[in-house]
N, C-alpha and C positions, 0 to 999 in steps of 0.2 A: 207634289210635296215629297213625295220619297224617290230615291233613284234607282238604279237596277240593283243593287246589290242587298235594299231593305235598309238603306241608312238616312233614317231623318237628319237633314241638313250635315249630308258628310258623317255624321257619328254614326259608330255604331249603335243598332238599337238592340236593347232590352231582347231576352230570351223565352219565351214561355212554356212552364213544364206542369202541365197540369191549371190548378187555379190561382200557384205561385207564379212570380215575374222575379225572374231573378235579374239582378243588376249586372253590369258587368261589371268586372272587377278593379276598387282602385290598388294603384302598388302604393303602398310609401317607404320609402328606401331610409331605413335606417344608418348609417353612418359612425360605429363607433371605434374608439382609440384603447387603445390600450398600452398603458406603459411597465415596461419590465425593468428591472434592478437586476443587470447579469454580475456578478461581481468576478474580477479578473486578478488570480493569484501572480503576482511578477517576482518568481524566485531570486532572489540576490544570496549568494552564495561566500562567503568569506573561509580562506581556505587559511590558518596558521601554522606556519613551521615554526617548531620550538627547536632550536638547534642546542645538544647538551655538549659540552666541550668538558674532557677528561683529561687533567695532567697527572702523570703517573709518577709516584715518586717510591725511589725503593729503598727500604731500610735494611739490616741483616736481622734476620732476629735465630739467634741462635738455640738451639736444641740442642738435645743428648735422651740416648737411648742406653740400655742395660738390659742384658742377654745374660741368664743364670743359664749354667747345662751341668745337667748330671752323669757323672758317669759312674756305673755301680758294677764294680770287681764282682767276681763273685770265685770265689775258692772251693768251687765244688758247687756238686751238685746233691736235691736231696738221696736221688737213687744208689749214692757211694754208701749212701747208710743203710741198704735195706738188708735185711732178713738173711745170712745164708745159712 
């Protein structure tokens, strides 16, 4: 019934550690999804030239200025009167 290796019918058997019998281990392979929301910025760029157009038109516009100037004679000085 068992063959060289200690495997009842091809399986592996069972462990013994003390007066526990531990099982071998089953796997079950979980499988899961998970979905992500990446959001993706798409610059659009809009560039305006405002073009300003200047016609120049010229007028005269007329000024005047006035210039006062003093001029002060003087007929002597006070030191002609001092003291002798």
């Amino acid at each position: 019934m068992f063959n060289q290796n200690n495997n009842m019918f091809g399986r592996q058997c069972c462990e013994r550690q003390g007066r526990e019998v531990i099982e071998p281990t089953i796997n079950k392979c979980v499988e899961r999804v998970y979905q992500h929301e990446v959001p993706h910025i798409c610059p659009i760029h809009t560039h305006i030239i405002n073009r300003h157009v200047y016609n120049h038109t010229y007028t005269p516009r007329y000024t005047c200025s006035e210039e006062n100037q003093i001029v002060n004679n003087e007929c002597g000085k006070c030191n002609g009167f001092m003291n002798r």
